[in-house]
VMD Tcl script that builds the backbone (N, CA, C; Angstrom):
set m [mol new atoms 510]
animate dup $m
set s [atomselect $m all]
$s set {name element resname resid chain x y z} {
  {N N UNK 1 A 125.665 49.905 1.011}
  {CA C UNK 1 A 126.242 49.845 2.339}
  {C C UNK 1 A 125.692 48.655 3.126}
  {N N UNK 2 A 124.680 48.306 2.684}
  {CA C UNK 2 A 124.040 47.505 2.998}
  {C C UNK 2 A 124.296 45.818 3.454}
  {N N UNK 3 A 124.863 45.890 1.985}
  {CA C UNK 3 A 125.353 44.569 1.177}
  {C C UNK 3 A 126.756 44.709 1.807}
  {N N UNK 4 A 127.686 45.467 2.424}
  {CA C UNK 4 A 128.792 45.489 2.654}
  {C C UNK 4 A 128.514 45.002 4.336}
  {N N UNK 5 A 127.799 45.666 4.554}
  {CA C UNK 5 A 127.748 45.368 6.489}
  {C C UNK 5 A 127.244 43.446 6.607}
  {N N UNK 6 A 126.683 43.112 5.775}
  {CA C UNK 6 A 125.900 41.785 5.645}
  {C C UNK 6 A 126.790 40.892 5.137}
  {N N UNK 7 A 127.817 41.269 4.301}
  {CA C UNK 7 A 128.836 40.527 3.796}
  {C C UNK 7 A 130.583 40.560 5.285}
  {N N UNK 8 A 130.319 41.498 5.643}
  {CA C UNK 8 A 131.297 41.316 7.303}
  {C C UNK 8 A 130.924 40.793 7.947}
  {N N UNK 9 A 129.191 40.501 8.371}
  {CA C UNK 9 A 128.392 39.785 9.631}
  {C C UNK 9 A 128.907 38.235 8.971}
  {N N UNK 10 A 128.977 38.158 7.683}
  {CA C UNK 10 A 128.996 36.662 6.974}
  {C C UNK 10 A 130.657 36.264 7.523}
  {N N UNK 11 A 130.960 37.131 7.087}
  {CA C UNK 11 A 133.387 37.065 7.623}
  {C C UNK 11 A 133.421 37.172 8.710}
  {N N UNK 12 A 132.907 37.948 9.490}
  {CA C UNK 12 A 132.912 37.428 10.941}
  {C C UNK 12 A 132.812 36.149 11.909}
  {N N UNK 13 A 131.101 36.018 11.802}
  {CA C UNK 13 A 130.697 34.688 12.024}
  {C C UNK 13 A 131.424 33.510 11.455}
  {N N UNK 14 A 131.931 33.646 10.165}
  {CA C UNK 14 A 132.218 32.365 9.889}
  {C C UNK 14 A 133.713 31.673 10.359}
  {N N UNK 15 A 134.421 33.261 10.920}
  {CA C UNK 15 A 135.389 32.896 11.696}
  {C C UNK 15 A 135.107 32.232 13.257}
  {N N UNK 16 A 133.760 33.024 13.802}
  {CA C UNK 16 A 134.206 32.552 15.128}
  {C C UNK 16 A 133.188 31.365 15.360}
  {N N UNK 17 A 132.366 31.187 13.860}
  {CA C UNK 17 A 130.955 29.962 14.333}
  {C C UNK 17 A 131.594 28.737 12.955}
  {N N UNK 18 A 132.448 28.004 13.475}
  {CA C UNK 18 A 133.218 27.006 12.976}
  {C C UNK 18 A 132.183 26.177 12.381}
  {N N UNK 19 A 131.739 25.454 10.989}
  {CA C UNK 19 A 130.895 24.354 10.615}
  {C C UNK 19 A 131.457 23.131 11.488}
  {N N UNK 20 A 132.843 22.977 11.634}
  {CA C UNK 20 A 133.079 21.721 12.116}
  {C C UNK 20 A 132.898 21.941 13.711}
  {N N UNK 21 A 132.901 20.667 14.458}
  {CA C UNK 21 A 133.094 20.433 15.805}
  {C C UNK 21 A 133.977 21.697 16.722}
  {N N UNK 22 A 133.817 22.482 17.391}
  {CA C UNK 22 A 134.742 22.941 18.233}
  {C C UNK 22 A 134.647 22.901 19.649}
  {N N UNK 23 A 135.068 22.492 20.777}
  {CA C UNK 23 A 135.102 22.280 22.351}
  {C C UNK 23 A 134.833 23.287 22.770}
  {N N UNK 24 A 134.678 24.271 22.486}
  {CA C UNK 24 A 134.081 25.637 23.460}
  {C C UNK 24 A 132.263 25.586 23.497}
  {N N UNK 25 A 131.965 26.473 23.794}
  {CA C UNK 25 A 130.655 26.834 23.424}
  {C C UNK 25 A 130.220 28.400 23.091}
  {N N UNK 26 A 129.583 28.522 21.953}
  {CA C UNK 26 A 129.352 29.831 21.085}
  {C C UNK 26 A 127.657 29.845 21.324}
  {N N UNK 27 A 127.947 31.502 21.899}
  {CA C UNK 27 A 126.857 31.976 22.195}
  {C C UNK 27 A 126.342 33.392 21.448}
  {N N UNK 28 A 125.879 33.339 20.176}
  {CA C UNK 28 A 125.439 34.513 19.446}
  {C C UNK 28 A 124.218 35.489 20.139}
  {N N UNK 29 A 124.711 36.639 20.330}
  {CA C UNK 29 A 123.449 37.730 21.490}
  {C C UNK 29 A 123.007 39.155 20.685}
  {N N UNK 30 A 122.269 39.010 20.391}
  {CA C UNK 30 A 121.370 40.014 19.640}
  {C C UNK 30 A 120.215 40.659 20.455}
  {N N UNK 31 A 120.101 41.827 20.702}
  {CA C UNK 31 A 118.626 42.175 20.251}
  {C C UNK 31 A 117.805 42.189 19.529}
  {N N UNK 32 A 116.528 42.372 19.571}
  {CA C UNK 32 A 115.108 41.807 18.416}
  {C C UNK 32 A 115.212 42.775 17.870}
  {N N UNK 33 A 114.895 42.298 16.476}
  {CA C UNK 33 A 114.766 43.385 15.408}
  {C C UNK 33 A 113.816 44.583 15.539}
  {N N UNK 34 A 113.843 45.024 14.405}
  {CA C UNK 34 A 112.962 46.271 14.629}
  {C C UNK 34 A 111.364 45.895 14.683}
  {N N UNK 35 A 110.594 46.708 15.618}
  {CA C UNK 35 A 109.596 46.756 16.044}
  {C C UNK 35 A 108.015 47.345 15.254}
  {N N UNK 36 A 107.277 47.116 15.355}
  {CA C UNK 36 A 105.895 47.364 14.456}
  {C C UNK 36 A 105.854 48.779 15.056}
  {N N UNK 37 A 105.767 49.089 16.498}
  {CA C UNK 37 A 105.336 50.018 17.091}
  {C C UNK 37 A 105.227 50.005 18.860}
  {N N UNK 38 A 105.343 51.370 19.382}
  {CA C UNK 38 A 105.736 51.080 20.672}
  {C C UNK 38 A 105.020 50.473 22.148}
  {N N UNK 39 A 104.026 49.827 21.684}
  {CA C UNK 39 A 102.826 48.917 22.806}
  {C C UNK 39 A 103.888 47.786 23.448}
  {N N UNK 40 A 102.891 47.033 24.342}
  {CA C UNK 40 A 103.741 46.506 25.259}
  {C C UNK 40 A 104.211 45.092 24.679}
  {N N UNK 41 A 104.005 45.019 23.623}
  {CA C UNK 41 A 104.107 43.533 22.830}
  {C C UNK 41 A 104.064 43.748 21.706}
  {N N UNK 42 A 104.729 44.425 20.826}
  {CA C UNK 42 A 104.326 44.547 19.203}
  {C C UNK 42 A 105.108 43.303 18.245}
  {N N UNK 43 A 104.594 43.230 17.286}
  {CA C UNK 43 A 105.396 42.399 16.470}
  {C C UNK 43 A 106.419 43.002 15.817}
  {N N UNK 44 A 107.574 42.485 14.697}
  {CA C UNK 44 A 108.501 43.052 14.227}
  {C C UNK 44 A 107.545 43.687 13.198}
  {N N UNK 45 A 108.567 44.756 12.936}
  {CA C UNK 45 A 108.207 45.781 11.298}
  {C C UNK 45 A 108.900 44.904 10.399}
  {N N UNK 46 A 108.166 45.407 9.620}
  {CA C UNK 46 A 108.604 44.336 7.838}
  {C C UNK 46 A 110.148 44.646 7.872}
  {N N UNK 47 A 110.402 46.060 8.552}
  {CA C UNK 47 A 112.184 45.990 8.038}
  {C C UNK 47 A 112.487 44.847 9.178}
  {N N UNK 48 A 112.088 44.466 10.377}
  {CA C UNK 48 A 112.517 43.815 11.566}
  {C C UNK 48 A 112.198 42.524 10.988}
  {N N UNK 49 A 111.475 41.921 10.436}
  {CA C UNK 49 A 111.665 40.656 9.775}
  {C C UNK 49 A 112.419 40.561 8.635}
  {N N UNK 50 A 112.752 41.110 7.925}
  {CA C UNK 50 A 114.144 41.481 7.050}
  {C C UNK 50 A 114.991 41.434 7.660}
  {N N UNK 51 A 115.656 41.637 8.860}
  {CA C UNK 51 A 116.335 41.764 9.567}
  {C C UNK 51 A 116.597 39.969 10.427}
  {N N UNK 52 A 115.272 39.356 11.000}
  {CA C UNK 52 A 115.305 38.367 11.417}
  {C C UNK 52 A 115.529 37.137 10.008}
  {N N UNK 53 A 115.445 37.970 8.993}
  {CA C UNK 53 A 115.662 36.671 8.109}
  {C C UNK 53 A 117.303 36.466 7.457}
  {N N UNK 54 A 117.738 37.890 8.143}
  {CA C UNK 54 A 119.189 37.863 7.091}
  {C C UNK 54 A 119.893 37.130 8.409}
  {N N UNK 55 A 119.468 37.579 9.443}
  {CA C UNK 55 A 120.352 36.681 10.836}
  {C C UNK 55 A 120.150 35.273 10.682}
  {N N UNK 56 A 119.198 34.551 10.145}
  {CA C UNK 56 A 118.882 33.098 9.608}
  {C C UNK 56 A 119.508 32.784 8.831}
  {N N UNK 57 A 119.734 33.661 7.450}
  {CA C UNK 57 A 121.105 32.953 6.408}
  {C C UNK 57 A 122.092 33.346 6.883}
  {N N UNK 58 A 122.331 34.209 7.915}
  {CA C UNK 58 A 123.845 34.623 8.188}
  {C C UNK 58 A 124.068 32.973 9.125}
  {N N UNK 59 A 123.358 32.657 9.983}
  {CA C UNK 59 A 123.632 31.240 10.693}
  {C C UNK 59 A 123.291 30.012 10.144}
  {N N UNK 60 A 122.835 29.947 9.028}
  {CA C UNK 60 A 122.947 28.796 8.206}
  {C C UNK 60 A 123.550 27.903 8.305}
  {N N UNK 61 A 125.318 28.566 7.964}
  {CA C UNK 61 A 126.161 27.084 8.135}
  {C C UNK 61 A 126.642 26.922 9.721}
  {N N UNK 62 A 125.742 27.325 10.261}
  {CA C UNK 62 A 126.046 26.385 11.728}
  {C C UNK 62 A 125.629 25.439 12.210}
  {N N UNK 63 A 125.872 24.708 13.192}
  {CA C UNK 63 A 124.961 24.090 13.793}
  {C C UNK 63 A 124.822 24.489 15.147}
  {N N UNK 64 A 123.316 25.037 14.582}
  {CA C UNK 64 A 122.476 25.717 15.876}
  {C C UNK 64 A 121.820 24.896 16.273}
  {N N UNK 65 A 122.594 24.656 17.978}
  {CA C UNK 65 A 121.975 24.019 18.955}
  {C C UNK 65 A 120.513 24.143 19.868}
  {N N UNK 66 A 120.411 25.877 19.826}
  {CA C UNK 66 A 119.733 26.028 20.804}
  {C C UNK 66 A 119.457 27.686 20.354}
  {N N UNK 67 A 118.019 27.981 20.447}
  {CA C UNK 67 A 117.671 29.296 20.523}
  {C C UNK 67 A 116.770 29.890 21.732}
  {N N UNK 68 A 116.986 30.546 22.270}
  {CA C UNK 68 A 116.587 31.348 23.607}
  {C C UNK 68 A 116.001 32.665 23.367}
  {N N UNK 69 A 114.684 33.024 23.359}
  {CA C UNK 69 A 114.262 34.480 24.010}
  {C C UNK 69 A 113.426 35.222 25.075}
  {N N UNK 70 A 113.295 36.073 25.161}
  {CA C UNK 70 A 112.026 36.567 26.008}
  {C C UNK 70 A 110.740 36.224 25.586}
  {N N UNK 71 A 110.100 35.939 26.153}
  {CA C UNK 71 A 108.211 35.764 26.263}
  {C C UNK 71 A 107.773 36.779 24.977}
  {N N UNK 72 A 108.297 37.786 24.891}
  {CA C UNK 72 A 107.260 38.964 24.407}
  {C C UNK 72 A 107.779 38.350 22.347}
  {N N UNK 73 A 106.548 38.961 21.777}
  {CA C UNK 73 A 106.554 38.446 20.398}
  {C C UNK 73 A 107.964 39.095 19.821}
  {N N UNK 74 A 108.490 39.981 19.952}
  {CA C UNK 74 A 109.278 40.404 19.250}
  {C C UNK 74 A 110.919 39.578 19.273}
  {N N UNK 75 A 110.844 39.188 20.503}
  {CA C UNK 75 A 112.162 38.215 20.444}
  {C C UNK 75 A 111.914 36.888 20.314}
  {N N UNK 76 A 110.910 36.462 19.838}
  {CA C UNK 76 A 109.965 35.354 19.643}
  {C C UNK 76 A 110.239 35.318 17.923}
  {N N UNK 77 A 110.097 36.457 17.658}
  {CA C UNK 77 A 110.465 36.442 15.872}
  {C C UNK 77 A 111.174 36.390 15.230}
  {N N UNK 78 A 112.011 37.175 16.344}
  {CA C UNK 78 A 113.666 37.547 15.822}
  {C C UNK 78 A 113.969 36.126 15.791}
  {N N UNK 79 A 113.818 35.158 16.360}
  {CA C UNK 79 A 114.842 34.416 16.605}
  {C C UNK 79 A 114.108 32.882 15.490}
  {N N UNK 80 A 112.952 33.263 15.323}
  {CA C UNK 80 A 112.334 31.885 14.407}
  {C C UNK 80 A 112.764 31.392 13.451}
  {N N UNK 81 A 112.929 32.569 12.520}
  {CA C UNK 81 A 113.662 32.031 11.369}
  {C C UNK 81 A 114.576 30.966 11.827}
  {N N UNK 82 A 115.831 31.445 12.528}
  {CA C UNK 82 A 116.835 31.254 12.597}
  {C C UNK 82 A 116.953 29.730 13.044}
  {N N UNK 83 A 115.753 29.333 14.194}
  {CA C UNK 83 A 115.524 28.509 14.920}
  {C C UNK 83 A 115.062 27.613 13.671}
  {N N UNK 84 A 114.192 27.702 13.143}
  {CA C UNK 84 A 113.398 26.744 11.915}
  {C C UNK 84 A 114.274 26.494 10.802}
  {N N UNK 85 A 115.414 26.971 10.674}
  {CA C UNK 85 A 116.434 26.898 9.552}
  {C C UNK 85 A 117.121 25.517 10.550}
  {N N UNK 86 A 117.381 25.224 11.470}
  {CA C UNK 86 A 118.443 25.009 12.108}
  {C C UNK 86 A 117.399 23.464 12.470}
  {N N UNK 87 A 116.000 23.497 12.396}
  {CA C UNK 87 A 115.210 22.254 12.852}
  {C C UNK 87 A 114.965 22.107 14.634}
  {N N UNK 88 A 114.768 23.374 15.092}
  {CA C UNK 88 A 114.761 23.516 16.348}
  {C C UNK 88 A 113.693 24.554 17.135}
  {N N UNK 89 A 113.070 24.320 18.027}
  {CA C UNK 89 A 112.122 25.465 18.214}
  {C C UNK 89 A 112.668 26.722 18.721}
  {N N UNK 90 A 112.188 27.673 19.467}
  {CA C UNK 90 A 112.768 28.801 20.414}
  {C C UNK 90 A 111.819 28.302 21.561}
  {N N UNK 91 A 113.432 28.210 22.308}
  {CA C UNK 91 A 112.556 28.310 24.018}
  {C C UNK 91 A 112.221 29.257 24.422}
  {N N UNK 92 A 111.824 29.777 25.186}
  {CA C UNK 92 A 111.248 31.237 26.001}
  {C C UNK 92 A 112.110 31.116 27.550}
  {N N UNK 93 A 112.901 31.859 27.732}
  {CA C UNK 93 A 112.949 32.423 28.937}
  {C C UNK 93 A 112.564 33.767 29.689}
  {N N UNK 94 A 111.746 33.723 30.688}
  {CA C UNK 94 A 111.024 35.077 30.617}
  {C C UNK 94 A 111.633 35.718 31.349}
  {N N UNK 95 A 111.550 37.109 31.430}
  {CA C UNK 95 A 112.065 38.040 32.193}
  {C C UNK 95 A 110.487 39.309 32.795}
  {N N UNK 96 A 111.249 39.464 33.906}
  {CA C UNK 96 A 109.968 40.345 34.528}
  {C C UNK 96 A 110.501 40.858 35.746}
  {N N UNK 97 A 109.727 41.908 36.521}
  {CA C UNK 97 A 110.898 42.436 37.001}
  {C C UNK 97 A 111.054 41.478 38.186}
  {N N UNK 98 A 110.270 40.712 38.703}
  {CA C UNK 98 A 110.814 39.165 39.693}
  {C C UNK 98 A 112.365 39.179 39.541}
  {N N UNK 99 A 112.585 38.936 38.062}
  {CA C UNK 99 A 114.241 38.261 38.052}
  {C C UNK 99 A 114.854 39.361 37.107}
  {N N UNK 100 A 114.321 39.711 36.518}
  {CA C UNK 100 A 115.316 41.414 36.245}
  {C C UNK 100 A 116.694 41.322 36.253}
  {N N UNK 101 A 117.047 41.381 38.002}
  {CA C UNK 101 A 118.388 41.879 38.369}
  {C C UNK 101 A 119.370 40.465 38.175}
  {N N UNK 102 A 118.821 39.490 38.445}
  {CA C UNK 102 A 119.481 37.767 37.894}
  {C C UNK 102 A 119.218 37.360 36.529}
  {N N UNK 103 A 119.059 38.021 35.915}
  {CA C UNK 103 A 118.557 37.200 34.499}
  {C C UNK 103 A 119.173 36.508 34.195}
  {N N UNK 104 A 120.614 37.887 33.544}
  {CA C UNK 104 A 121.718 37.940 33.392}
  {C C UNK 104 A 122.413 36.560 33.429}
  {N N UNK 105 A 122.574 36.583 35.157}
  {CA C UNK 105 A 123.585 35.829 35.231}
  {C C UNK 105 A 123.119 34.142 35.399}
  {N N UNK 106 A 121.979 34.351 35.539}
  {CA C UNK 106 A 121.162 32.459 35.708}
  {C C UNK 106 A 120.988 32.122 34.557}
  {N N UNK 107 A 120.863 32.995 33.209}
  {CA C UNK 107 A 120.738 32.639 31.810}
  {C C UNK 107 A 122.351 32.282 30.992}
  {N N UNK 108 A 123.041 33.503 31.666}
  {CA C UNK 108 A 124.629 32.843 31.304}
  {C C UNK 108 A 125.086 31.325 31.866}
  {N N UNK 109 A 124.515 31.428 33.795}
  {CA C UNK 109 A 124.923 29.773 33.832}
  {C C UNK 109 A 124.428 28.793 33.056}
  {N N UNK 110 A 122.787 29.174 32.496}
  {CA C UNK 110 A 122.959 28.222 32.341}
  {C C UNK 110 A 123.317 28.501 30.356}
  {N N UNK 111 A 123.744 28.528 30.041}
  {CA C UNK 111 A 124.556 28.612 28.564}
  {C C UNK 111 A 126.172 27.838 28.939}
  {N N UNK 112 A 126.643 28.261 30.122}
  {CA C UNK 112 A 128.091 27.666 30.241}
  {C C UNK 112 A 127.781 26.108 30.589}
  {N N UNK 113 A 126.370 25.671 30.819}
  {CA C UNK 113 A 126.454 24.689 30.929}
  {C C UNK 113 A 126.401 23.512 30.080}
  {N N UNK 114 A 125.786 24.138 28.558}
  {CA C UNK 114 A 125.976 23.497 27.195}
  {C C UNK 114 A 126.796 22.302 27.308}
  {N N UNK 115 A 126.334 21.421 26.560}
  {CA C UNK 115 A 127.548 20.697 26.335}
  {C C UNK 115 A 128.760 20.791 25.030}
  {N N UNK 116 A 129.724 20.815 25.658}
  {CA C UNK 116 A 130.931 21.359 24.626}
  {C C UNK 116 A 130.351 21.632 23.388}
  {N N UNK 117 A 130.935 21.789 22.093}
  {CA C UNK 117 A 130.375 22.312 21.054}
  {C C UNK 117 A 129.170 22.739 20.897}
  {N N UNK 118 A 128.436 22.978 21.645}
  {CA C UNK 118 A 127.118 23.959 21.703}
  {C C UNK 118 A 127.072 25.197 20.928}
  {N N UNK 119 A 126.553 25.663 19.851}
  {CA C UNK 119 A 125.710 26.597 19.612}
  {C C UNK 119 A 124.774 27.424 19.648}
  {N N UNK 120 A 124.514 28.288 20.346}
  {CA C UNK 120 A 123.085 29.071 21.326}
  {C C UNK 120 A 123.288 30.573 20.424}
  {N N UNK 121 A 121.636 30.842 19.924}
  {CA C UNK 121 A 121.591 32.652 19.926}
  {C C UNK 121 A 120.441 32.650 21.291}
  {N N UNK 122 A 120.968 33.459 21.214}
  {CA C UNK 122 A 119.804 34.173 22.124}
  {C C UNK 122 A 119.185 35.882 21.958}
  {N N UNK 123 A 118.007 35.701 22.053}
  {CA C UNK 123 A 117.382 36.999 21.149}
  {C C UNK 123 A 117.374 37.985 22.825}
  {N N UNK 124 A 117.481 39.071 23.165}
  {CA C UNK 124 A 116.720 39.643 24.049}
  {C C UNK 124 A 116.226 41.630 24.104}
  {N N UNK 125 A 116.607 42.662 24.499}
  {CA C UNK 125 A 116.663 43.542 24.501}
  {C C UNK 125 A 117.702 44.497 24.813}
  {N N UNK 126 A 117.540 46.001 24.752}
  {CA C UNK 126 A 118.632 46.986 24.504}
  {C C UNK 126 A 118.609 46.929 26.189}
  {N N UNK 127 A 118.171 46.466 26.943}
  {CA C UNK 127 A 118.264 46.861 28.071}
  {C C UNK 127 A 118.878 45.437 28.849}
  {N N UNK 128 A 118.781 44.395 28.069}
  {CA C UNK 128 A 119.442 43.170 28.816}
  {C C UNK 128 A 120.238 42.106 28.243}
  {N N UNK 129 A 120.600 42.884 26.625}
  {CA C UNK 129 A 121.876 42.594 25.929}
  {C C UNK 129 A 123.450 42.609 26.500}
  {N N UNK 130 A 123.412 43.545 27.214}
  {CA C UNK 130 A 124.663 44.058 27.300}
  {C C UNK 130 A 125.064 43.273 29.120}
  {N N UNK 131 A 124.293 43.257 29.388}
  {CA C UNK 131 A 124.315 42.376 30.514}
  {C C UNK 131 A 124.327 41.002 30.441}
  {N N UNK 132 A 123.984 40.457 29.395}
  {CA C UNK 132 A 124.054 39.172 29.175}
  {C C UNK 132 A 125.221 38.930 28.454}
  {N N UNK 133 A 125.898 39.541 27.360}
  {CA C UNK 133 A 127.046 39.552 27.148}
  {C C UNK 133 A 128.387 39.534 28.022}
  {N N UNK 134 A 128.086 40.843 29.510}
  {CA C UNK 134 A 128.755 40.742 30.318}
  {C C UNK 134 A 128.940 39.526 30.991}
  {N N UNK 135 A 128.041 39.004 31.854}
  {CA C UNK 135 A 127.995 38.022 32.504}
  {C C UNK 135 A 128.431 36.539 31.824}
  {N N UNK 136 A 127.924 36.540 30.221}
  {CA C UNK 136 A 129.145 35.226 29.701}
  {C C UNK 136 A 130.338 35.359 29.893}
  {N N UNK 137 A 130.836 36.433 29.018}
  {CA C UNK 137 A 132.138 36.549 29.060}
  {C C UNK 137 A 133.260 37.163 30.309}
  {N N UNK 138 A 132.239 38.130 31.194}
  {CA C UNK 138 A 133.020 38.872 32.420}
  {C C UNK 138 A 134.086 39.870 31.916}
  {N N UNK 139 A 133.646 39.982 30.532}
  {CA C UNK 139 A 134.311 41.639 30.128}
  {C C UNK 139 A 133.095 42.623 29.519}
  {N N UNK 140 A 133.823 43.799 30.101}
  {CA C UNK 140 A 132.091 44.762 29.823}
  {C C UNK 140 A 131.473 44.568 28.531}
  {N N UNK 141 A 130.712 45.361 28.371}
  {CA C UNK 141 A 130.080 45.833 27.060}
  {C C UNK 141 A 129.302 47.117 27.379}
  {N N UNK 142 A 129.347 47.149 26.118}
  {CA C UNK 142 A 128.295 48.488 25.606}
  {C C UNK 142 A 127.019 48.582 26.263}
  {N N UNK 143 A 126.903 50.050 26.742}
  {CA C UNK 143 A 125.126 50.113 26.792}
  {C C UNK 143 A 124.349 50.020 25.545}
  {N N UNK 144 A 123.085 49.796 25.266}
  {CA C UNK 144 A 122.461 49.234 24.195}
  {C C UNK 144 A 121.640 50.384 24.099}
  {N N UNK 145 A 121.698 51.514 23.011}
  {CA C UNK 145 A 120.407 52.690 22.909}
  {C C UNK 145 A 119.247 51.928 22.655}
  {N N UNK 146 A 117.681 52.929 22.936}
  {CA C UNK 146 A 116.209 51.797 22.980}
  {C C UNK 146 A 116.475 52.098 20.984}
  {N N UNK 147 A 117.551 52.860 20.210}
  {CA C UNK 147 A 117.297 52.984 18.479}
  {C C UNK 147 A 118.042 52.253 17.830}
  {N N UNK 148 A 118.950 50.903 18.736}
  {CA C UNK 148 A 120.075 50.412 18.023}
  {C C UNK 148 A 119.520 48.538 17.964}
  {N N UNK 149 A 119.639 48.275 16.737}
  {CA C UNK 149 A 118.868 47.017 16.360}
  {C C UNK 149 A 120.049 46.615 15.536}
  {N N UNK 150 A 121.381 46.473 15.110}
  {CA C UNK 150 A 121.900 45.976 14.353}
  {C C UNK 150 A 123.174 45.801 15.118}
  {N N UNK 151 A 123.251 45.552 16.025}
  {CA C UNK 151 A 124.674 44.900 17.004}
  {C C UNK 151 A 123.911 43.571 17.136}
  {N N UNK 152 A 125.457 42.908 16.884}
  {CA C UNK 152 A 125.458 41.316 17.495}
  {C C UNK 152 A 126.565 41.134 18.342}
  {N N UNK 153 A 126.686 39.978 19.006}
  {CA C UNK 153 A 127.947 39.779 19.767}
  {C C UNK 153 A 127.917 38.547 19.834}
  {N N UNK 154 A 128.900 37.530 19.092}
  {CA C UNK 154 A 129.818 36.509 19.630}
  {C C UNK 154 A 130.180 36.145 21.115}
  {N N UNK 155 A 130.002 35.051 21.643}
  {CA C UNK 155 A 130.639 34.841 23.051}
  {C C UNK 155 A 131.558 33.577 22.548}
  {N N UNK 156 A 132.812 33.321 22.620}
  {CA C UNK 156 A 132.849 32.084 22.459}
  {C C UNK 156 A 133.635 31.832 23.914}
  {N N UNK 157 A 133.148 30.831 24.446}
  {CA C UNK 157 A 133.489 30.098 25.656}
  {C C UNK 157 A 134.817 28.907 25.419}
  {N N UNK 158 A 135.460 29.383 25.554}
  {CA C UNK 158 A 136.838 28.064 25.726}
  {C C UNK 158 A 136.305 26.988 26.321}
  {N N UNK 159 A 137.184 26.104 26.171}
  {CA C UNK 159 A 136.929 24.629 26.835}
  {C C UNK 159 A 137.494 25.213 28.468}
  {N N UNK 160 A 138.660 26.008 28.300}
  {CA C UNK 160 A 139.284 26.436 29.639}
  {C C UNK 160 A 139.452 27.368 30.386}
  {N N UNK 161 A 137.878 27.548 29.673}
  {CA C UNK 161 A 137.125 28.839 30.713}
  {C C UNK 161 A 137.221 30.351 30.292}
  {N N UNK 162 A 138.361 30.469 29.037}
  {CA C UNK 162 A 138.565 31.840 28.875}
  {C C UNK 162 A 137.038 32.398 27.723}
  {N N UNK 163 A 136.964 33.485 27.770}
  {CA C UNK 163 A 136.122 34.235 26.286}
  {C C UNK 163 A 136.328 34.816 25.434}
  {N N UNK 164 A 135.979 34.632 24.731}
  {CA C UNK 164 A 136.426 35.510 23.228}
  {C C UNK 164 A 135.186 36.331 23.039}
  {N N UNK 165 A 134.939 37.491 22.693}
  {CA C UNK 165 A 134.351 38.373 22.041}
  {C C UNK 165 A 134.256 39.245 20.862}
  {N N UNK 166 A 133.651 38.972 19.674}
  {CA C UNK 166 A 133.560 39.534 18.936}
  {C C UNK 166 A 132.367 40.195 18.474}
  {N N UNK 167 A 132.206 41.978 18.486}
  {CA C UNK 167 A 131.238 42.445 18.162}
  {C C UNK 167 A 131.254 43.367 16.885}
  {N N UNK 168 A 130.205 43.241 16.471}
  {CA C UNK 168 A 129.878 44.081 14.950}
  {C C UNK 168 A 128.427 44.419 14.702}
  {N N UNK 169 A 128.232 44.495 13.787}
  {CA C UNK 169 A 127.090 45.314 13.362}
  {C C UNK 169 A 126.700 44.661 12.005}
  {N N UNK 170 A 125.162 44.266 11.731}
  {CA C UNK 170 A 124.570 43.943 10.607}
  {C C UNK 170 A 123.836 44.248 10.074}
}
mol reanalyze $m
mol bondsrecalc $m
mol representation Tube
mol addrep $m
C-alpha cells in the first residue's frame, strides 16, 4: 500500500511540478514528518526521516527554488533532504505566538512574490498547514489532526492570479 500511495505522490506532482519552465509559481505545503517524541523540539523518528527522504526523491525532478520552515528541528529536517537534493539551504521562518495570527498570510505574500517560475516547499505544522494553504490559494482547506503526517498540498499560482490545488496523501 505503501508503494502504491508513493507511486500517486510521484503522478501527481509530476503533473502539477512541470521539469520545464512554467509562469506561475508552485508552492508544495507539508507538514513535518513524524516526530521522535512529544518535547518542545524533538527530532524526526526514523519513520519521519523515511518520510523526509521519500519527499526528496518525490521532488527530484524539479527545480526547487526555495525551501521554507519553522525554527523548531523537526521542520528543519523535513525539509533538508529535499533542500540538499535541489543545492539549496532551508531558510527558517519563525513562528511564535508574536505572529501566530499573520503568519499565514505574510508567508503567503511573500511566496506570491517569487519570481515567475518559482518553486517553494515549505515544511510547517498540523496547526499552520491548513492556513497557509488557505491564504495562497483563498480556497479553504482541511483542518490538520496533531496524528496526520502524510498530506501534501500543491498551490500552483497562475501568472493571472488564479490557484490550483491539488491535495493527496504520501
Amino acid at each position: 500500500m505503501t508503494l502504491l500511495r508513493l507511486l500517486m505522490l510521484v503522478a501527481c506532482l509530476a503533473t502539477a511540478l512541470p521539469a520545464h519552465a512554467h509562469d506561475g509559481i508552485v508552492v508544495v505545503v507539508v507538514r513535518h514528518a513524524e516526530k521522535a517524541d512529544d518535547s518542545r523540539d524533538p527530532p524526526l523518528a526514523q519513520a519521519g526521516q523515511a518520510r523526509a527522504d521519500a519527499l526528496a526523491a518525490t521532488l527530484a525532478g524539479t527545480k526547487l527554488d526555495l525551501a521554507v520552515s519553522t525554527q523548531f528541528r523537526r521542520t528543519r529536517q523535513t525539509a533538508a533532504p529535499a533542500a540538499a537534493a535541489a543545492g539549496i539551504e532551508v531558510g527558517e521562518r519563525p513562528i511564535d505566538a508574536a505572529n501566530a495570527a499573520t503568519y499565514a498570510g505574510e508567508l503567503a505574500r511573500e511566496l506570491r512574490a517569487l519570481p515567475p517560475g518559482s518553486t517553494a516547499l515549505v515544511v510547517g505544522h498540523s496547526n499552520t498547514v491548513p492556513g497557509i494553504v488557505e491564504a495562497l490559494s483563498g480556497q479553504p482547506a482541511a483542518p490538520m489532526p496533531e496524528t496526520e503526517y502524510d498530506r501534501y498540498t500543491v498551490v500552483v499560482l497562475d501568472a493571472d492570479g488564479t490557484a490550483r490545488v491539488i491535495t493527496s496523501r504520501y
